[in-house]
C-alpha positions in Angstrom: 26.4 -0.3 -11.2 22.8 -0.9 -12.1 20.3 2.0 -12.2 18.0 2.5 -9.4 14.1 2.7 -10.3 12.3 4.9 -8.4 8.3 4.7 -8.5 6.1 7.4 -8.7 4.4 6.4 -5.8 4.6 3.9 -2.4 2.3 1.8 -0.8 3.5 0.7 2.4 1.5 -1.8 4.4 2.0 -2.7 8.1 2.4 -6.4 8.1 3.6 -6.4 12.4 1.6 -8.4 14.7 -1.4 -6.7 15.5 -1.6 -5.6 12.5 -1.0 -8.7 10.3 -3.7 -10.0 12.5 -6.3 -7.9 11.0 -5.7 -8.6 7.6 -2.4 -6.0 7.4 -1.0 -9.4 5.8 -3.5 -10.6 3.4 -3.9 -6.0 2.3 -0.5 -7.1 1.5 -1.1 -9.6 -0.9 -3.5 -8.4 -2.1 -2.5 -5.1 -3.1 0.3 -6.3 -4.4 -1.1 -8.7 -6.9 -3.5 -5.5 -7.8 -0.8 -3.0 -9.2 1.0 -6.2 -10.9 -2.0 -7.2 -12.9 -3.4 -3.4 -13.9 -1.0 -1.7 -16.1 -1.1 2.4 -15.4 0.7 5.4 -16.2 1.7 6.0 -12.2 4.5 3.1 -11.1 3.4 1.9 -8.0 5.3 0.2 -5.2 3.3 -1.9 -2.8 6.1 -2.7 0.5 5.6 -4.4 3.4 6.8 -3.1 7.1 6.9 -4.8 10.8 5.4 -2.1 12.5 4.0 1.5 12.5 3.8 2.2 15.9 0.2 2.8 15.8 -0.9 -0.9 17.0 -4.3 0.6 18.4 -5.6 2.2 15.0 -4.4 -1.6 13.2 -4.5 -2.3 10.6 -2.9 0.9 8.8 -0.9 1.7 5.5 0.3 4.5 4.2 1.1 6.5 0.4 3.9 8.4 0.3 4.6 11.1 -1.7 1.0 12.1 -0.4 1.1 11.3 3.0 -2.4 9.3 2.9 -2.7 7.0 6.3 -5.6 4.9 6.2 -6.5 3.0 9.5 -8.8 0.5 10.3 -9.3 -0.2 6.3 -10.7 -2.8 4.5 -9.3 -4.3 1.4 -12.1 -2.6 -0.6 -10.7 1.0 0.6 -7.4 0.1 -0.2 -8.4 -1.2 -3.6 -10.6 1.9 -4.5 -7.4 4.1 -3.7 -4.6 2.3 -5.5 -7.6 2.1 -8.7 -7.9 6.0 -8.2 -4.4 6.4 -8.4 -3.7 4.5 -11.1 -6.0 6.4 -13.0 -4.0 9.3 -12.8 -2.5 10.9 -15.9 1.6 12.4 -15.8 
């Protein structure tokens, strides 16, 4: 049996309808291609879901171990908080 990486931390980005439809799909992308091309400390998981349940505050994602939703984002904010944590030190 192979071992099981865990990463530090999760990003996981809402990718269902209404959300995909404002821009949950290209965060996805986009984030994804971010943590794979910057090298840090913190290992990062970027996954996409179907749905949140929070359709009205689309698009949203969310960081887990911290707990940080962000709704209604832009790429940019998403961006500036993967860079922040990346920057952090074990």
């Amino acid at each position: 049996m192979g071992k099981f990486e865990v990463p530090d931390k999760v990003l996981y980005v809402c990718t269902g309808s209404k959300c995909g439809k404002r821009g949950g799909k290209d965060t996805y992308k986009m984030a994804s291609s971010f943590v794979k091309h910057n090298k840090s400390n913190v290992d990062i998981e970027v996954i996409r879901i179907e749905c949140t349940d929070r359709c009205k505050f689309a698009p949203v994602c969310n960081m887990q171990p911290e707990n940080i939703w962000l709704k209604e984002y832009s790429e940019k904010e998403v961006l500036r908080m993967l860079a922040n944590l990346m920057q952090q030190q074990d």
